[in-house]
PyMOL CGO cylinders between C-alpha atoms (Angstrom):
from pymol import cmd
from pymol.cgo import CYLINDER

trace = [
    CYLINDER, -52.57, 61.93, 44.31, -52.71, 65.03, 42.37, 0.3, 1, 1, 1, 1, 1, 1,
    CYLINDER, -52.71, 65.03, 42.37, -54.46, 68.22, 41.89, 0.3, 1, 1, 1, 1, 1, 1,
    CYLINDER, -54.46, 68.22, 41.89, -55.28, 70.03, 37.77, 0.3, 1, 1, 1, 1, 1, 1,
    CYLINDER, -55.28, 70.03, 37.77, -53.58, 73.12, 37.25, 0.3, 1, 1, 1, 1, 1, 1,
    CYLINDER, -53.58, 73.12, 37.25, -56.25, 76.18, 36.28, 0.3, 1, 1, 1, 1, 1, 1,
    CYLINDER, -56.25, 76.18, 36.28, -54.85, 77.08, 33.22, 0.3, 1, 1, 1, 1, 1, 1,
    CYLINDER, -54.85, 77.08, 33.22, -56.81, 80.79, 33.28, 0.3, 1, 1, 1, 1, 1, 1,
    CYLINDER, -56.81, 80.79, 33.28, -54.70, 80.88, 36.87, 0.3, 1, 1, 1, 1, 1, 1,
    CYLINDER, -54.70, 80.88, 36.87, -51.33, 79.18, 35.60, 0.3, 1, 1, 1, 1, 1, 1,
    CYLINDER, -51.33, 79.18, 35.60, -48.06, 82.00, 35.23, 0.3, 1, 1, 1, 1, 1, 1,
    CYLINDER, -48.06, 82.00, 35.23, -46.44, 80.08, 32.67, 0.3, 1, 1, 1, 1, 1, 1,
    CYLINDER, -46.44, 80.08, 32.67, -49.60, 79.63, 30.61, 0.3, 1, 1, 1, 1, 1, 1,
    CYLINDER, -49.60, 79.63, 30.61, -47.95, 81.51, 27.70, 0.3, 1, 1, 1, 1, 1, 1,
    CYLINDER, -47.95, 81.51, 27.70, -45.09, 79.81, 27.87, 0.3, 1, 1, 1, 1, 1, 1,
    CYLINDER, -45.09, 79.81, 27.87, -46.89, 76.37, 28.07, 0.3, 1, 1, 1, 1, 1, 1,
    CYLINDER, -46.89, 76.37, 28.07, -49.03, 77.27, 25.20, 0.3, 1, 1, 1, 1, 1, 1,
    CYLINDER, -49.03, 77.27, 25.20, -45.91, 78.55, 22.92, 0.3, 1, 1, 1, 1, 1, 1,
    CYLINDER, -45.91, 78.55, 22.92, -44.34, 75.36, 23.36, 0.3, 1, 1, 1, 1, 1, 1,
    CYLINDER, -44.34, 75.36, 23.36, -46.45, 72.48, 24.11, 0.3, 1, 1, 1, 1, 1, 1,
    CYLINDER, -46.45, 72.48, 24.11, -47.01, 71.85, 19.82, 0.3, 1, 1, 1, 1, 1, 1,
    CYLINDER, -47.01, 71.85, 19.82, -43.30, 71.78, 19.37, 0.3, 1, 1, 1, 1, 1, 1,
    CYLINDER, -43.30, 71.78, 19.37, -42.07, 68.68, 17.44, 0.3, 1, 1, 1, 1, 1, 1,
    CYLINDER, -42.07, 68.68, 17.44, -39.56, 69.19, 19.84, 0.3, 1, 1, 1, 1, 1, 1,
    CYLINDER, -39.56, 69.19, 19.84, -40.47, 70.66, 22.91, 0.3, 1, 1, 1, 1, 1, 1,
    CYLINDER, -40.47, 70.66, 22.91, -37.63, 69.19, 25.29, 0.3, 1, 1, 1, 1, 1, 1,
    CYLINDER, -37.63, 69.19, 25.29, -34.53, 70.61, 26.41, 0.3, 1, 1, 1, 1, 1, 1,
    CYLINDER, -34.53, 70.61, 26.41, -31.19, 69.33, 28.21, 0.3, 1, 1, 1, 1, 1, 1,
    CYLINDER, -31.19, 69.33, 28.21, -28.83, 70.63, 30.17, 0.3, 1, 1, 1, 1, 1, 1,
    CYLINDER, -28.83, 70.63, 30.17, -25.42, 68.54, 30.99, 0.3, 1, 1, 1, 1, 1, 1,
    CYLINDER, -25.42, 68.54, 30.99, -23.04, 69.56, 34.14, 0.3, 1, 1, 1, 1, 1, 1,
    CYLINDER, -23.04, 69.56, 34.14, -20.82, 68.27, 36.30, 0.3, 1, 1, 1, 1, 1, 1,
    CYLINDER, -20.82, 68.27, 36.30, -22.01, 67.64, 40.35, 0.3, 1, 1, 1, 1, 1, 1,
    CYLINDER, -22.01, 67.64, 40.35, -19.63, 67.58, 42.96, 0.3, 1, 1, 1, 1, 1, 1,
    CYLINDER, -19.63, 67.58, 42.96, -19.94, 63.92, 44.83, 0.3, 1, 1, 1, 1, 1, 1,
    CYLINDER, -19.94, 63.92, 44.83, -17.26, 64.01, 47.65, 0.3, 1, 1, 1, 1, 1, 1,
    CYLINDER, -17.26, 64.01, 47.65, -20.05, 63.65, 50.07, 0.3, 1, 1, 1, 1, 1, 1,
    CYLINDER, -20.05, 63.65, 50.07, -22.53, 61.36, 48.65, 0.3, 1, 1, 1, 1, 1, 1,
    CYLINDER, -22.53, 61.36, 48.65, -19.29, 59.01, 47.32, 0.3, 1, 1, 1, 1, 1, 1,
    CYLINDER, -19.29, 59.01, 47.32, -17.92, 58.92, 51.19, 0.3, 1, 1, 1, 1, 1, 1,
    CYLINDER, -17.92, 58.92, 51.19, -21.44, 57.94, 52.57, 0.3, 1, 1, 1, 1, 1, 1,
    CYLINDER, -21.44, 57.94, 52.57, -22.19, 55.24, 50.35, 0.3, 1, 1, 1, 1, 1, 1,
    CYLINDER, -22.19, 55.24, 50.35, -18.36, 54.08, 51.08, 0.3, 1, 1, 1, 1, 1, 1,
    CYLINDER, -18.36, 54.08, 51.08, -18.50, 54.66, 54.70, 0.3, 1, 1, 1, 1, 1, 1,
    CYLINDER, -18.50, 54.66, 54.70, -22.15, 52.71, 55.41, 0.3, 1, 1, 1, 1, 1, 1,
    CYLINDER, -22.15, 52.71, 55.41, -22.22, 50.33, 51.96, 0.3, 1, 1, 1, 1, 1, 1,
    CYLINDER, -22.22, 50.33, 51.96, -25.03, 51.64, 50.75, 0.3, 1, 1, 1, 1, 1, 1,
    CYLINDER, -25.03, 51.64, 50.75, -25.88, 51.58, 46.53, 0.3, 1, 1, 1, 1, 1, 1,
    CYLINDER, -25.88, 51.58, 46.53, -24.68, 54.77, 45.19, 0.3, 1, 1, 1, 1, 1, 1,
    CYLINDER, -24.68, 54.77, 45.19, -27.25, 54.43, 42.46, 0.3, 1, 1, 1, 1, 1, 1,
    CYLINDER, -27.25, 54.43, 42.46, -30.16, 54.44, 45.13, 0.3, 1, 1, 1, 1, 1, 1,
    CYLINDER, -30.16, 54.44, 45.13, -28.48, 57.26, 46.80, 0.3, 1, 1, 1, 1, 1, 1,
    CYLINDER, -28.48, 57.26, 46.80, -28.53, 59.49, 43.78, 0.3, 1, 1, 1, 1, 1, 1,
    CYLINDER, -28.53, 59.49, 43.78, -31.76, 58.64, 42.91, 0.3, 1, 1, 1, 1, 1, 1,
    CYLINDER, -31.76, 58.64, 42.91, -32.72, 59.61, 46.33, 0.3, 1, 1, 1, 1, 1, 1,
    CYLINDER, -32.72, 59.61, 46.33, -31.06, 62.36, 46.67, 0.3, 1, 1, 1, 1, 1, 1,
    CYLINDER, -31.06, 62.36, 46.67, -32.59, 64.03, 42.97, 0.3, 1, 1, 1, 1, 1, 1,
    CYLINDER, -32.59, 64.03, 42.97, -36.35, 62.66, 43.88, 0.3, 1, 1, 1, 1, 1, 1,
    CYLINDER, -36.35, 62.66, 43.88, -35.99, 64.64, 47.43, 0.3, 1, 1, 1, 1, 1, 1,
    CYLINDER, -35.99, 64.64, 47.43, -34.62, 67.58, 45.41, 0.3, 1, 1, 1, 1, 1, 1,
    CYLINDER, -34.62, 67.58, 45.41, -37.45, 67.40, 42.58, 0.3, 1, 1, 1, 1, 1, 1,
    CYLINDER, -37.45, 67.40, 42.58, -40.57, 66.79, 45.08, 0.3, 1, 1, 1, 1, 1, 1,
    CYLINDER, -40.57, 66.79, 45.08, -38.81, 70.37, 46.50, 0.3, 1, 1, 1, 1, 1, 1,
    CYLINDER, -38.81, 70.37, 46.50, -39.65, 71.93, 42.97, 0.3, 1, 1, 1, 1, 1, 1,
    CYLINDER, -39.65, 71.93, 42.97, -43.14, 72.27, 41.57, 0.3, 1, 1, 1, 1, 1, 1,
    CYLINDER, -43.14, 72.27, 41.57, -42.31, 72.43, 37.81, 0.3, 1, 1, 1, 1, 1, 1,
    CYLINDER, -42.31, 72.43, 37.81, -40.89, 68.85, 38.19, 0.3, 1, 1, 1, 1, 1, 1,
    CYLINDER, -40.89, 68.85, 38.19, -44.05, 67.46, 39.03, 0.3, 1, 1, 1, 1, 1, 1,
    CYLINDER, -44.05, 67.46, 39.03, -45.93, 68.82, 36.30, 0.3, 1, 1, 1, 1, 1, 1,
    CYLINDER, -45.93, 68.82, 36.30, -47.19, 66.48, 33.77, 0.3, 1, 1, 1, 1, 1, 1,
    CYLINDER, -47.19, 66.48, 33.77, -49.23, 67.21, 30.79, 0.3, 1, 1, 1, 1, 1, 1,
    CYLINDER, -49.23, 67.21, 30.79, -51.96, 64.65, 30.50, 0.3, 1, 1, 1, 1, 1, 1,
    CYLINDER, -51.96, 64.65, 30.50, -54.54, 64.52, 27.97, 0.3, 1, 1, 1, 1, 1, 1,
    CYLINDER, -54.54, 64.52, 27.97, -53.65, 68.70, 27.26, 0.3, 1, 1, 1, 1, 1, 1,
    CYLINDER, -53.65, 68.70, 27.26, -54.08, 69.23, 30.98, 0.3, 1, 1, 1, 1, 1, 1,
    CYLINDER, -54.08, 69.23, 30.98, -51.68, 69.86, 33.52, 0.3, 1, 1, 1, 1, 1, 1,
    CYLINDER, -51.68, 69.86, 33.52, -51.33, 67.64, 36.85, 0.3, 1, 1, 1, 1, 1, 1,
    CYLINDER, -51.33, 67.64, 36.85, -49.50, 68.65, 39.35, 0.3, 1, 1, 1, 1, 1, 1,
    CYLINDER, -49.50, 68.65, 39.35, -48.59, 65.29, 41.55, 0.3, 1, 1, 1, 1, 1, 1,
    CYLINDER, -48.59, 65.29, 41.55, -48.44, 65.43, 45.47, 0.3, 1, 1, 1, 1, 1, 1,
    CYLINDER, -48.44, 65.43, 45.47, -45.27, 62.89, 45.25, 0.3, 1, 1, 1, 1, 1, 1,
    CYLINDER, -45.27, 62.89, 45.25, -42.98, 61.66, 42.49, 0.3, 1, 1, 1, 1, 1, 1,
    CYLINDER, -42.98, 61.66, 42.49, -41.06, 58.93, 42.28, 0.3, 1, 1, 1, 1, 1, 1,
    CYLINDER, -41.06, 58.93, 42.28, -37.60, 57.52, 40.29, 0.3, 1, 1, 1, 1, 1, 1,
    CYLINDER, -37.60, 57.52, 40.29, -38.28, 55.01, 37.58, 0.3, 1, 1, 1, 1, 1, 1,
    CYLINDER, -38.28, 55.01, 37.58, -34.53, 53.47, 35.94, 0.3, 1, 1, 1, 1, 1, 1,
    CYLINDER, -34.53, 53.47, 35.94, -32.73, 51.10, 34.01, 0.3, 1, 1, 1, 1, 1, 1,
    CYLINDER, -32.73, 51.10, 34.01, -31.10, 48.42, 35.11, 0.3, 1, 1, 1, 1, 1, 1,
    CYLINDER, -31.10, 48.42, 35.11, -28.31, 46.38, 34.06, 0.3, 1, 1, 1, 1, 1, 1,
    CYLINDER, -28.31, 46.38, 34.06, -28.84, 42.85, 33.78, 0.3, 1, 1, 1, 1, 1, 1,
    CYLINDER, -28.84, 42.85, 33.78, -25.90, 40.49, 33.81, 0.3, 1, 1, 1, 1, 1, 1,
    CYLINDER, -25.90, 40.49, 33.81, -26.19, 39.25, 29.97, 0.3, 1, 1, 1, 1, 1, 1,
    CYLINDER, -26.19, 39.25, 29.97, -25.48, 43.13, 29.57, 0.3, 1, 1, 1, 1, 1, 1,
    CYLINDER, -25.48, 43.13, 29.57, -29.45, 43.95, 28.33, 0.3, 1, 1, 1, 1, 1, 1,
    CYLINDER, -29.45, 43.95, 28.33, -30.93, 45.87, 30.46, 0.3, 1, 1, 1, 1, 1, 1,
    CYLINDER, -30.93, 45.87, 30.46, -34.80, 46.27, 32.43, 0.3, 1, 1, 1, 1, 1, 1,
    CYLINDER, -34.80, 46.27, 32.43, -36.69, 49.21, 33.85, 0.3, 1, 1, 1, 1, 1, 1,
    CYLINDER, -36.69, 49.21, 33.85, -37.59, 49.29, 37.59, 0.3, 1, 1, 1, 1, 1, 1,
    CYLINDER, -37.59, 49.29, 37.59, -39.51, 51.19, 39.50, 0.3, 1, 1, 1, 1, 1, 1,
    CYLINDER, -39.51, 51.19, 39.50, -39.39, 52.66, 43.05, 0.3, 1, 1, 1, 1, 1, 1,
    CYLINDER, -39.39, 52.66, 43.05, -41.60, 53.87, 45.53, 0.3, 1, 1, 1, 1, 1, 1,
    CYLINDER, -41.60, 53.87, 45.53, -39.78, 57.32, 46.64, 0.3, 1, 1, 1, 1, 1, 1,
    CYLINDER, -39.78, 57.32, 46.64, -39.71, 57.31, 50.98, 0.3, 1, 1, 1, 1, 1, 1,
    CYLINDER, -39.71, 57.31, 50.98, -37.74, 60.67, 52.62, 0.3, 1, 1, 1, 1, 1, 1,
    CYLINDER, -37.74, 60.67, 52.62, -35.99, 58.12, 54.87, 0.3, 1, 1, 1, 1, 1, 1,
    CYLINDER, -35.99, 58.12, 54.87, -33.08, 56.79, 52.85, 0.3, 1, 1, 1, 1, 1, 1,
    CYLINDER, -33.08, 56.79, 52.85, -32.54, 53.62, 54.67, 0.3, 1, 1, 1, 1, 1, 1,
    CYLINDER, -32.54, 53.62, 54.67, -36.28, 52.41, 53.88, 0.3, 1, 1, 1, 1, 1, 1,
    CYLINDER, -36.28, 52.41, 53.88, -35.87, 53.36, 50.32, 0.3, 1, 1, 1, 1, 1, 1,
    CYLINDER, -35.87, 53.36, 50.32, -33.00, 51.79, 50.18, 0.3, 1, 1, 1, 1, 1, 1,
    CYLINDER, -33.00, 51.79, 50.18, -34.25, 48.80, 51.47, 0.3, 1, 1, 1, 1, 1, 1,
    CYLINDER, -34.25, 48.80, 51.47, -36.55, 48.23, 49.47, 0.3, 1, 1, 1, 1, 1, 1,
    CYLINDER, -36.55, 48.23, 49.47, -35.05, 49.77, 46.28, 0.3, 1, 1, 1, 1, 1, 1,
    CYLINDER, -35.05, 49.77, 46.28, -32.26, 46.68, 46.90, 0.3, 1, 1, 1, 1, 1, 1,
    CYLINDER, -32.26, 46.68, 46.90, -35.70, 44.27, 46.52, 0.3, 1, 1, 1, 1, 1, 1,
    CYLINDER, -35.70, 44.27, 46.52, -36.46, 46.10, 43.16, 0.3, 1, 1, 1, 1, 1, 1,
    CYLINDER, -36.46, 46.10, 43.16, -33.15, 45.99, 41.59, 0.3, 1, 1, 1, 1, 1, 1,
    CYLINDER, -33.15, 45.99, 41.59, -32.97, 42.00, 42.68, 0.3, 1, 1, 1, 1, 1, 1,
    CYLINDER, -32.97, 42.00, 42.68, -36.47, 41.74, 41.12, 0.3, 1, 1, 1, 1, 1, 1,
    CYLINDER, -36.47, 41.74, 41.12, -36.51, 43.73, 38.05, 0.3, 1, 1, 1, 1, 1, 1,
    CYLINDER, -36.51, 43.73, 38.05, -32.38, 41.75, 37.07, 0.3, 1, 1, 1, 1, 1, 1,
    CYLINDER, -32.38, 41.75, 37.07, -34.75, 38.37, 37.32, 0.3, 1, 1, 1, 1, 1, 1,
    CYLINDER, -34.75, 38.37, 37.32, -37.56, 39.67, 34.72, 0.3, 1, 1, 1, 1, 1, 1,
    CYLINDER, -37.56, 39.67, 34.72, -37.37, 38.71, 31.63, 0.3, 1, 1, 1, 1, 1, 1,
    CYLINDER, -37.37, 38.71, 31.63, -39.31, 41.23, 29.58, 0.3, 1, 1, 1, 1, 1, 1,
    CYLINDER, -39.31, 41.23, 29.58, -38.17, 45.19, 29.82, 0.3, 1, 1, 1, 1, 1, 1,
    CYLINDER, -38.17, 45.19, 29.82, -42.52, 46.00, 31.44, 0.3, 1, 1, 1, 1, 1, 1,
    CYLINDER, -42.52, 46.00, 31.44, -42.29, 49.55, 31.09, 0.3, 1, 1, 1, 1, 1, 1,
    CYLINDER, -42.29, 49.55, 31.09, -45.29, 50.83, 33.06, 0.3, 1, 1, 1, 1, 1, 1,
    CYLINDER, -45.29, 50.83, 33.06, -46.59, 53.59, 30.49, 0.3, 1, 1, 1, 1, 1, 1,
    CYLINDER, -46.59, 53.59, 30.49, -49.81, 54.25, 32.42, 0.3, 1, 1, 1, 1, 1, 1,
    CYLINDER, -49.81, 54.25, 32.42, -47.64, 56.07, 34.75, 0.3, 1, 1, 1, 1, 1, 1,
    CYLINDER, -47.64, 56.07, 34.75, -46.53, 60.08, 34.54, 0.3, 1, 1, 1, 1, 1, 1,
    CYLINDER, -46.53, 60.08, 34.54, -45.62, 60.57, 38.51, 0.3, 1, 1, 1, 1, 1, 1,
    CYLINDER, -45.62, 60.57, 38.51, -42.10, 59.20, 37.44, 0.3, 1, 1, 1, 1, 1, 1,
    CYLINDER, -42.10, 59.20, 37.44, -38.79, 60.73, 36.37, 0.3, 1, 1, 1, 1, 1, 1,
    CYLINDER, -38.79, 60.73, 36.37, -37.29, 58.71, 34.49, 0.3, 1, 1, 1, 1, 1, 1,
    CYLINDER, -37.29, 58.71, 34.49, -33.31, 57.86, 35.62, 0.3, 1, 1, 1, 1, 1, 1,
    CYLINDER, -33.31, 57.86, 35.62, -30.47, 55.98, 33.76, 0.3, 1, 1, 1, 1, 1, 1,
    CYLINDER, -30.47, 55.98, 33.76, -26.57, 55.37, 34.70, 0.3, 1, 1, 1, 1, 1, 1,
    CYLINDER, -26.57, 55.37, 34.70, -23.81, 55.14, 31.92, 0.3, 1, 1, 1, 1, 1, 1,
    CYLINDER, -23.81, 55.14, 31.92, -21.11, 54.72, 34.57, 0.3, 1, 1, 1, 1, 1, 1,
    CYLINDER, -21.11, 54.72, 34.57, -18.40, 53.89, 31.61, 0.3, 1, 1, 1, 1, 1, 1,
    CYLINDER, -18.40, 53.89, 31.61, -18.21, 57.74, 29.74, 0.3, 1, 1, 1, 1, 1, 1,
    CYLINDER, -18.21, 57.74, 29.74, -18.03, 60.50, 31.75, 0.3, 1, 1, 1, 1, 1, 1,
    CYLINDER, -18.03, 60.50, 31.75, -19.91, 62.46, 28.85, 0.3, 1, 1, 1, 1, 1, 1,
    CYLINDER, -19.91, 62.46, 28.85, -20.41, 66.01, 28.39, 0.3, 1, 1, 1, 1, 1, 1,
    CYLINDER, -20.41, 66.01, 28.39, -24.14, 65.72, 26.05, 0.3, 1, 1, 1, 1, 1, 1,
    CYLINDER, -24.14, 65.72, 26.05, -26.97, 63.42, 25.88, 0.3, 1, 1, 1, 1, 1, 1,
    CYLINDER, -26.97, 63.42, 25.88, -29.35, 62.71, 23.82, 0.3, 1, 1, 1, 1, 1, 1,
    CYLINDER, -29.35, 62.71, 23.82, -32.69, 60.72, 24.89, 0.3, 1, 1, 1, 1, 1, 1,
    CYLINDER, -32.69, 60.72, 24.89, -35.18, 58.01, 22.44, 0.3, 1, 1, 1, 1, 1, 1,
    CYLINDER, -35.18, 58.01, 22.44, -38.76, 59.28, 23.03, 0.3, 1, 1, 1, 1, 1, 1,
    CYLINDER, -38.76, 59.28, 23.03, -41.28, 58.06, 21.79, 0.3, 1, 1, 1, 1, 1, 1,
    CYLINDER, -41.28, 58.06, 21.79, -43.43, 61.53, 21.32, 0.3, 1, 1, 1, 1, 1, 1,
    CYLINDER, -43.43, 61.53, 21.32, -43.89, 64.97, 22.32, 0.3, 1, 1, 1, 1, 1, 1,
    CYLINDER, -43.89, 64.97, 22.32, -46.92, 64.30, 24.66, 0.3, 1, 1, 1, 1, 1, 1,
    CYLINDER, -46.92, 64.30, 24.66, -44.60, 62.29, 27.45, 0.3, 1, 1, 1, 1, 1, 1,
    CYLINDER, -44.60, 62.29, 27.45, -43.38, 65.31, 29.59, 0.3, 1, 1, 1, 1, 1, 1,
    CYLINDER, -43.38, 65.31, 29.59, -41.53, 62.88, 31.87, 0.3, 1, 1, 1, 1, 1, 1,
    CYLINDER, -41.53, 62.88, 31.87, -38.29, 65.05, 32.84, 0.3, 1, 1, 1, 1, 1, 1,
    CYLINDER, -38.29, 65.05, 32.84, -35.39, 62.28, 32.24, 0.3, 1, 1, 1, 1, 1, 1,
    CYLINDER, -35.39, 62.28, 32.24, -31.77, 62.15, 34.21, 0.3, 1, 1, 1, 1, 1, 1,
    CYLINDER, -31.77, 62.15, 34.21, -28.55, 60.62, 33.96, 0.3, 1, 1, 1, 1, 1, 1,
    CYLINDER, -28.55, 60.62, 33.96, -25.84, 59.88, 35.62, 0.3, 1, 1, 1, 1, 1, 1,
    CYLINDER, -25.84, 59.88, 35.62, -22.22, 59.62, 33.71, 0.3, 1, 1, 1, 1, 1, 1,
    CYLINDER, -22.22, 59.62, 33.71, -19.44, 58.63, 35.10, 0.3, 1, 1, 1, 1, 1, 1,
    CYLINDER, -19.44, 58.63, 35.10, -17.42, 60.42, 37.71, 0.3, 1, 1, 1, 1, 1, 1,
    CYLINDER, -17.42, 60.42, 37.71, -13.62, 61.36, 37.70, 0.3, 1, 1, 1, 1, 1, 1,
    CYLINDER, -13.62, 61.36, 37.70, -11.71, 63.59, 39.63, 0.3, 1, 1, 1, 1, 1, 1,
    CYLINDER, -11.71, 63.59, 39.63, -10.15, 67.31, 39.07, 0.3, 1, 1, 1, 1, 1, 1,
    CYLINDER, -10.15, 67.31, 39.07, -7.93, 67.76, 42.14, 0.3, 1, 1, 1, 1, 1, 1,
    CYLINDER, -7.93, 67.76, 42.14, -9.82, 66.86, 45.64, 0.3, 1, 1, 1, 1, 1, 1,
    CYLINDER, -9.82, 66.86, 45.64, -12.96, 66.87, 43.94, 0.3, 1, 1, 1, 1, 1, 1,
    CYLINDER, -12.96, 66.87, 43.94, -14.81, 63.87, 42.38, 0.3, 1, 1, 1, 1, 1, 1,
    CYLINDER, -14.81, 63.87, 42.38, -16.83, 64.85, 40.04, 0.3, 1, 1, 1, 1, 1, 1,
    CYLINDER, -16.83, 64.85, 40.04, -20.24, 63.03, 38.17, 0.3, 1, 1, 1, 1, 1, 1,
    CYLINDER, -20.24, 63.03, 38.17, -21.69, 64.56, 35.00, 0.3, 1, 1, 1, 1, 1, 1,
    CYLINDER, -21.69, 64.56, 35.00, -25.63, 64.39, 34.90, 0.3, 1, 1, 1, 1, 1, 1,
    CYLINDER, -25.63, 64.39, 34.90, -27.83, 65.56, 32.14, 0.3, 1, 1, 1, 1, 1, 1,
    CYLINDER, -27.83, 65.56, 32.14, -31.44, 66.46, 32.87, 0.3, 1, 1, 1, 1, 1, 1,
    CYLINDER, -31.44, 66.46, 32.87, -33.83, 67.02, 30.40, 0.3, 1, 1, 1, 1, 1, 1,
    CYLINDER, -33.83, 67.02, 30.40, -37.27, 68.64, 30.60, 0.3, 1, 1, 1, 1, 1, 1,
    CYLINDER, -37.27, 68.64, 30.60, -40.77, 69.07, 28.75, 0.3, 1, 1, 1, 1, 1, 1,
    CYLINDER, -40.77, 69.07, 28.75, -39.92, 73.40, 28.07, 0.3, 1, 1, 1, 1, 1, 1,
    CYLINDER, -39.92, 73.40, 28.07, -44.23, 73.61, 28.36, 0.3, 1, 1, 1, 1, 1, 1,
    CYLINDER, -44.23, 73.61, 28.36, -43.51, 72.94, 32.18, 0.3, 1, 1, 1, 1, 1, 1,
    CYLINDER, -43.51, 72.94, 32.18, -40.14, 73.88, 33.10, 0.3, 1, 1, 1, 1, 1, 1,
    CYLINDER, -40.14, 73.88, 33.10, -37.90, 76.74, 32.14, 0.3, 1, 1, 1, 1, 1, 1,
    CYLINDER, -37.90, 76.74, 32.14, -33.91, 76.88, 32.68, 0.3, 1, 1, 1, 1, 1, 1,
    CYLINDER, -33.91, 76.88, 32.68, -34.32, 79.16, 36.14, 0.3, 1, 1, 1, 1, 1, 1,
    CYLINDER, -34.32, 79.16, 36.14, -36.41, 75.77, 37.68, 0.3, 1, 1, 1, 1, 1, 1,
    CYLINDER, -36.41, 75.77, 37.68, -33.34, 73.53, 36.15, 0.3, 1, 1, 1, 1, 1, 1,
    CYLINDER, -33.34, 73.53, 36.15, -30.94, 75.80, 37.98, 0.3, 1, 1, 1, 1, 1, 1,
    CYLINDER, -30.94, 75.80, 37.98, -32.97, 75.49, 41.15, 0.3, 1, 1, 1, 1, 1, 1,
    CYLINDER, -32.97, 75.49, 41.15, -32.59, 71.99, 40.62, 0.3, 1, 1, 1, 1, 1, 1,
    CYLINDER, -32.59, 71.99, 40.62, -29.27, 71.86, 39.93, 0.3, 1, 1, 1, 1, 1, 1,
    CYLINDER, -29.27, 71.86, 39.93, -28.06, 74.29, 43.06, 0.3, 1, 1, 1, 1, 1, 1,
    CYLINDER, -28.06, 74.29, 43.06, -30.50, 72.14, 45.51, 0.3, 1, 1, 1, 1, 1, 1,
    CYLINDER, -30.50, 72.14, 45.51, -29.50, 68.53, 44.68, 0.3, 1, 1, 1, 1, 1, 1,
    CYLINDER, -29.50, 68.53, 44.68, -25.33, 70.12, 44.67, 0.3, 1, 1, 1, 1, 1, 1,
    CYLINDER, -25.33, 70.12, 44.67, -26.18, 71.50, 48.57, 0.3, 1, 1, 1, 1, 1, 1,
    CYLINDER, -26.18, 71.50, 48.57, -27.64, 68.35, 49.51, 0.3, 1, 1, 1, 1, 1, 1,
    CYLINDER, -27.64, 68.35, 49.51, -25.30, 65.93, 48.13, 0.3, 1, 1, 1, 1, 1, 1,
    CYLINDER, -25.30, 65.93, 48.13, -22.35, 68.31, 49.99, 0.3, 1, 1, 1, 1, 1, 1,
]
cmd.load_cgo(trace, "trace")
């Protein structure tokens, strides 16, 4: 489900206009999360910390409008739910996209996000589903705990906001995970990344 945004009504409609015919209209932004909390309940209850984090960001970005903008066919949908889409390692080391259905109650999504994974390591093909813009799009490098990323896209009309998570390390008591999120600028400005940002770091604590 999803509802247009009015354009003659829309704040940012300067801002979406002054950017949305960039060659390059997307922009990242690369910290480092605190994890102490999120790393000791997957530990404590054996749960996936992948699932978790990608639980944990898709309750943070259904919190924030701007992340559930999409700009489809030069209008702007705002959807009533998103949901994670990621890559998944496969064991000859190639990799396949799967796709979850985002629930607030972590233990069903992590139920059946454990089907997904199962399903998505036995595909063969990578079946991207390109139809679909209510996604954010994740991916884990758990072996550099990197401090810039860059994304492949395929074109400046897929405002998809992408994430990914590095790999963590710790300074002192703290364990720390780098993530890089990047955004379509016609939809989201730096103040709606820092929302992000300071949301998803109280709710992992």
């Amino acid at each position: 489900m999803y509802k247009k945004i009015n354009l003659d009504q829309y704040e940012r409609k300067k801002t979406f206009d002054f950017y949305k015919s960039y060659d390059d209209p997307f922009f990242n932004i690369t910290c480092n999360v605190n994890i102490n909390g999120l790393y000791s309940f997957c530990k404590k209850n054996d749960y996936s910390f992948l699932l978790a984090s990608l639980h944990v960001c898709m309750k943070v970005a259904n919190e924030i409008p701007e992340f559930k903008h999409r700009i489809v066919n030069n209008e702007i949908l705002e959807y009533e739910l998103i949901h994670p889409g990621s890559t998944i390692l496969k064991e000859d080391e190639t990799f396949t996209f799967g796709y979850f259905n985002y629930h607030p109650i972590f233990s069903t999504f992590h139920e059946e996000g454990k089907k997904e994974i199962d399903f998505r390591k036995n595909s063969i093909d990578l079946e991207p589903e390109k139809y679909r813009s209510d996604l954010i799009y994740f991916t884990s490098i758990p072996w550099v705990s990197f401090t810039q990323f860059k994304h492949a896209r395929s074109g400046k009309t897929d405002s998809i906001p992408r994430i990914v998570f590095g790999k963590y390390f710790k300074q002192g008591d703290d364990l720390l995970m780098p993530i890089s999120i990047e955004v379509h600028h016609a939809l989201v400005d730096g103040i709606h990344v820092g929302k992000f940002i300071e949301k998803l770091t109280r709710q992992i604590a």
